[in-house]
C-alpha positions in Angstrom: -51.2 43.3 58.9 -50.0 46.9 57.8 -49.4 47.5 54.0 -47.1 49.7 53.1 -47.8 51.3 49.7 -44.4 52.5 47.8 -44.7 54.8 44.8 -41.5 56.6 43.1 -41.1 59.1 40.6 -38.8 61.8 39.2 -40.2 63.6 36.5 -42.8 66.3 36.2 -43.9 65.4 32.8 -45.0 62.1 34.7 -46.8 63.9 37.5 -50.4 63.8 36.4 -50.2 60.1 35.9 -48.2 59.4 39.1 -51.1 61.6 40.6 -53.7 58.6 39.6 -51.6 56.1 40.7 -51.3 57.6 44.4 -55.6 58.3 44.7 -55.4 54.7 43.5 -53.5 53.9 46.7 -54.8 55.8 49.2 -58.5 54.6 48.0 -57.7 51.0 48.6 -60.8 49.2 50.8 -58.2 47.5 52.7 -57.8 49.4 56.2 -54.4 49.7 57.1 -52.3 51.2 54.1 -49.4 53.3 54.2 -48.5 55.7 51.2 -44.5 55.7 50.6 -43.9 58.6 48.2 -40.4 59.0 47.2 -39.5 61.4 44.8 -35.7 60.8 42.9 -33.7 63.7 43.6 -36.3 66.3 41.5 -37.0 69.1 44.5 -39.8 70.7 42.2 -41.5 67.4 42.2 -41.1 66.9 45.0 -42.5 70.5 46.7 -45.5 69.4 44.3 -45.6 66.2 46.0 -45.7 67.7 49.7 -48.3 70.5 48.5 -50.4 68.0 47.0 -50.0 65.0 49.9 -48.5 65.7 53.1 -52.0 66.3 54.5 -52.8 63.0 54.2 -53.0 60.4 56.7 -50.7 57.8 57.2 -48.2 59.2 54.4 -44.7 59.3 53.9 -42.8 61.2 51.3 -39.3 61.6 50.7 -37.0 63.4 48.6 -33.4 61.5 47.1 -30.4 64.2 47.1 -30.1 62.9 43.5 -31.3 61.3 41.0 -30.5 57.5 41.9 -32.6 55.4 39.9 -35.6 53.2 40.2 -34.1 50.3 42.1 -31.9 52.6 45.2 -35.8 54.7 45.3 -37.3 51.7 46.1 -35.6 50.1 48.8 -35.2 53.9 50.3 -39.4 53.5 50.1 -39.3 50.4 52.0 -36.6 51.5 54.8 -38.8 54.3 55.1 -41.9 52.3 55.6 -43.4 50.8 58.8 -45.7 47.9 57.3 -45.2 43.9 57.8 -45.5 44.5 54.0 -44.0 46.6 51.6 -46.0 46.8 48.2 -44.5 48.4 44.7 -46.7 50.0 42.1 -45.2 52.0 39.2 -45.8 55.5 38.8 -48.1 55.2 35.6 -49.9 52.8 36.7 -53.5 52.0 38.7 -54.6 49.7 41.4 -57.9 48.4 41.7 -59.2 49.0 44.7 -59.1 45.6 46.3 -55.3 45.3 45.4 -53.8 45.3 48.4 -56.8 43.0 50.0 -56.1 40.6 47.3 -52.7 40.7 48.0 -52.8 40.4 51.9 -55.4 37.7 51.8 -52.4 35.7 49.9 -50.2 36.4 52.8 -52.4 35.3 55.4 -53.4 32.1 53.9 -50.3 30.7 52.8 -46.3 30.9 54.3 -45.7 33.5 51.2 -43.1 35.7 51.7 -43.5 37.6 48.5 -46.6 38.0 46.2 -47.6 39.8 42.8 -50.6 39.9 40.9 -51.6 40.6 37.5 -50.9 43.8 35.5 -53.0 44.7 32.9 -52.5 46.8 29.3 -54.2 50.3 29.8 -53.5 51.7 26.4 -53.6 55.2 26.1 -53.5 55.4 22.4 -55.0 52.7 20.5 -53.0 49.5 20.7 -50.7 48.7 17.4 -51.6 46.2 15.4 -48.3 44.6 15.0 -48.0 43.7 18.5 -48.6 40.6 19.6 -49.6 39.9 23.2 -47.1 37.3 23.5 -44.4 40.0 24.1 -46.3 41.9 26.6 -43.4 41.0 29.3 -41.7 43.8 27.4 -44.6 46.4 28.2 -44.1 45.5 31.6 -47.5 43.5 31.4 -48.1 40.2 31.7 -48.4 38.0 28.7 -50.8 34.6 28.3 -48.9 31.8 30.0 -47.2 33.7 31.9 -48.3 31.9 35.3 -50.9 29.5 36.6 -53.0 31.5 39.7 -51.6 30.8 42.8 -48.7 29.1 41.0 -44.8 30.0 42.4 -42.2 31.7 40.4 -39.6 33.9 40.4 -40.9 37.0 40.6 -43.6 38.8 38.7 -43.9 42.3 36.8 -42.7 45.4 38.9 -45.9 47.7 38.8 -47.5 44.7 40.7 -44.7 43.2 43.4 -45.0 42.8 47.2 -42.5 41.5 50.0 -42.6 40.9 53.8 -40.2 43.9 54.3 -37.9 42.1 57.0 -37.2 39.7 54.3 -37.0 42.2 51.2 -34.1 44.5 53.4 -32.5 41.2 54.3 -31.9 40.1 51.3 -30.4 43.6 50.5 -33.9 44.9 48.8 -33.3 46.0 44.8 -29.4 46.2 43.5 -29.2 50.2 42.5 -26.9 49.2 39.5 -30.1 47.8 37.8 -33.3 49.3 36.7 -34.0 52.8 34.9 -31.0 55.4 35.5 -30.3 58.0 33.3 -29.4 56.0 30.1 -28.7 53.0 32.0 -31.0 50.3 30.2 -30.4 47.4 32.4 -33.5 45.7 33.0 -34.7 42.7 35.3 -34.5 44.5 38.7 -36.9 42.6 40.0 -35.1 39.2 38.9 -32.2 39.2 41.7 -34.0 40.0 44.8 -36.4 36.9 43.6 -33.2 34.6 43.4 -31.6 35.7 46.6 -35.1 34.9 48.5 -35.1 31.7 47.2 -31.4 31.6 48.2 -31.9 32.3 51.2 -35.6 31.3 52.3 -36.0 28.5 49.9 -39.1 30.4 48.5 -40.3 32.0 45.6 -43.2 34.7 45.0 -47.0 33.6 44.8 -49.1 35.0 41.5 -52.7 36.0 42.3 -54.6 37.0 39.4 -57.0 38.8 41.9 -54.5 41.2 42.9 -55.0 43.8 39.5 -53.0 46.5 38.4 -53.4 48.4 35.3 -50.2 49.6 33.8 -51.0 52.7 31.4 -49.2 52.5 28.1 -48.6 55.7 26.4 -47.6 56.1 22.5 -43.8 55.6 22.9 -44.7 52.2 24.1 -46.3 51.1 21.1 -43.7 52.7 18.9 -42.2 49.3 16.4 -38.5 50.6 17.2 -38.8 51.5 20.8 -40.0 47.7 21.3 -37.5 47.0 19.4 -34.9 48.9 21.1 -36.4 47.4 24.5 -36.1 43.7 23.2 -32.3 44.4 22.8 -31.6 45.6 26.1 -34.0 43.0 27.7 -31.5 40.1 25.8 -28.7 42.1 27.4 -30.0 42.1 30.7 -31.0 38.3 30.5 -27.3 37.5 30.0 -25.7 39.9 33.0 -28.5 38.2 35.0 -26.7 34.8 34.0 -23.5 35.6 34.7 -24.2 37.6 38.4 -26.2 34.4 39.0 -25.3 31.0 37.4 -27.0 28.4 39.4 -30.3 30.5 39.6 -33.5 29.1 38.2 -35.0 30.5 35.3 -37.6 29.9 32.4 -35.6 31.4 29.2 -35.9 28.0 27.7 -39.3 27.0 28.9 -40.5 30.5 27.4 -39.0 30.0 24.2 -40.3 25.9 23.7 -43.9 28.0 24.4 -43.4 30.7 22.7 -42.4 28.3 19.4 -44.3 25.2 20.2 -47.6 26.7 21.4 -48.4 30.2 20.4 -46.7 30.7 16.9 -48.4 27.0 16.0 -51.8 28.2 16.9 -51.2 31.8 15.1 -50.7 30.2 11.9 -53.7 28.2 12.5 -55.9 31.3 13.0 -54.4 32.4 9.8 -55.1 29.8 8.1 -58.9 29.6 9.2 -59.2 33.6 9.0 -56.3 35.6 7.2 -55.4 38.8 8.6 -53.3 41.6 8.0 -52.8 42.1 11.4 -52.6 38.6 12.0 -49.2 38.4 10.0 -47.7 41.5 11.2 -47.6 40.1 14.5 -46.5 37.0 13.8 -43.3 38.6 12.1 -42.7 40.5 15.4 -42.3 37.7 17.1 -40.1 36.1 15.5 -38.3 39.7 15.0 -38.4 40.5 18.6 -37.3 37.0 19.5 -34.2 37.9 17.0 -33.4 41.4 18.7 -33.7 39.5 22.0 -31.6 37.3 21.1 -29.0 39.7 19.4 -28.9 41.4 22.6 -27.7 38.0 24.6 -25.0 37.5 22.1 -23.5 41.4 23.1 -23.4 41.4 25.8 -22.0 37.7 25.8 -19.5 39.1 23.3 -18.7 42.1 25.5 -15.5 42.3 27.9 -16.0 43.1 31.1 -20.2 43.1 30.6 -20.6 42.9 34.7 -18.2 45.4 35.5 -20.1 47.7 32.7 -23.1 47.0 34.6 -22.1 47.8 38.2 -20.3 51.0 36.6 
């Protein structure tokens, strides 16, 4: 079973750290990987990018005529590749090297048609002490709860996503109108392909937590009003996702009863037992970021024409 490998990226400022995440792929112990590199529409990148890697075996690389965003680069990766699987990994983050082992031997023991594993917080500054894991999701990391191993859901985090390719391109692969584009902040690319496989398979993805990724998380990531500014748009997104797709399955509620029921009840228990400073700034976040979440469904529930915005 041949795993193809896709990697994108578009800035230079983001090379050194894409850098890590390709030796991470090309040092995998599984034997048959192929490297995707596709490079959106940046041709100094992307002469770095054959300079640095067209030497290697088993490579790919490819350069977008313009910039077209996270979710057209993608599926551009996975026409481009030859595998029976097709395998995502952001460009700032690092796969262990058993990754796509872990990831195959979920493919070959089960009927999956889609699997992703567990992405992990690699801080590179030290981690703020207002943030509470329980909002990881926003970080693009997974939070606690977020999935039993080996359990079926949606989709998982995009640094950590695979497909059978024949499946992903027949469902279409990502939509390009969602994703990171310019100062397009529509979020939950990964959402739609998951609900058109289960459309049209009657499948979901697998979680393994064997499969690891670890997503690095510079100091813009940890900023209180980027979060915040991130919790908006992820509301937003949340409610476009409902109206493209009104019958499709999804966990907003189940989430929240957690989120309210479980996790903020046992914070105020640890505080309680063993005040902290910390310990009550991040319980306030979550019930701010919760709010901003929320604030953002009501836009763009609010807003004319939110879809047509979206596709624009």
């Amino acid at each position: 079973m041949e795993v193809s490998v896709v990697v994108c990226t578009y800035a230079m400022d983001r090379y050194e750290a894409f850098s890590e995440t390709v030796e991470s792929a090309y040092a995998q112990t599984y034997d048959s990987v192929e490297v995707v590199l596709v490079v959106d529409g940046n041709e100094a990148v992307f002469d770095r990018v054959r300079e640095d890697f067209s030497d290697r075996p088993n490579t790919v690389i490819h350069c977008n005529d313009e910039n077209r965003g996270i979710s057209y680069s993608r599926t551009k990766g996975a026409e481009l590749a030859s595998g029976e699987i097709v395998a995502f990994i952001d460009d700032d983050a690092v796969a262990e090297e058993d990754w796509v082992a872990n990831l195959v031997d979920v493919y070959e023991s089960t009927d999956a048609i889609a699997v992703g594993g567990d992405v992990r917080p690699d801080w590179q500054v030290a981690k703020p002490d207002f943030f509470p894991e329980e909002f990881y999701w926003l970080v693009g990391v997974v939070e606690p709860g977020f999935a039993e191993d080996g359990e079926e859901v949606r989709n998982t985090y995009g640094s950590n996503i695979s497909y059978r390719r024949e499946q992903f391109l027949e469902v279409g692969g990502y939509d390009p109108n969602t994703g990171r584009k310019g100062d397009k902040h529509l979020q939950a690319h990964e959402a739609p392909v998951g609900i058109r496989l289960l459309n049209t398979f009657g499948k979901g993805m697998i979680f393994t937590e064997s499969a690891i990724v670890h997503h690095k998380l510079f100091e813009y990531r940890g900023e209180f009003t980027w979060l915040v500014f991130r919790s908006f748009w992820q509301g937003y997104s949340k409610r476009v996702m409902d109206l493209l797709y009104p019958n499709a399955p999804d966990n907003k509620s189940a989430y929240l009863n957690q989120l309210m029921m479980h996790f903020v009840p046992k914070r105020l228990s640890a505080l309680i037992r063993s005040p902290s400073i910390a310990g009550v700034k991040q319980l306030l976040t979550i019930f701010v970021f919760t709010a901003v979440v929320g604030l953002g469904y009501l836009y763009a529930t609010l807003t004319p024409g939110v879809v047509e915005k979206a596709n624009s």
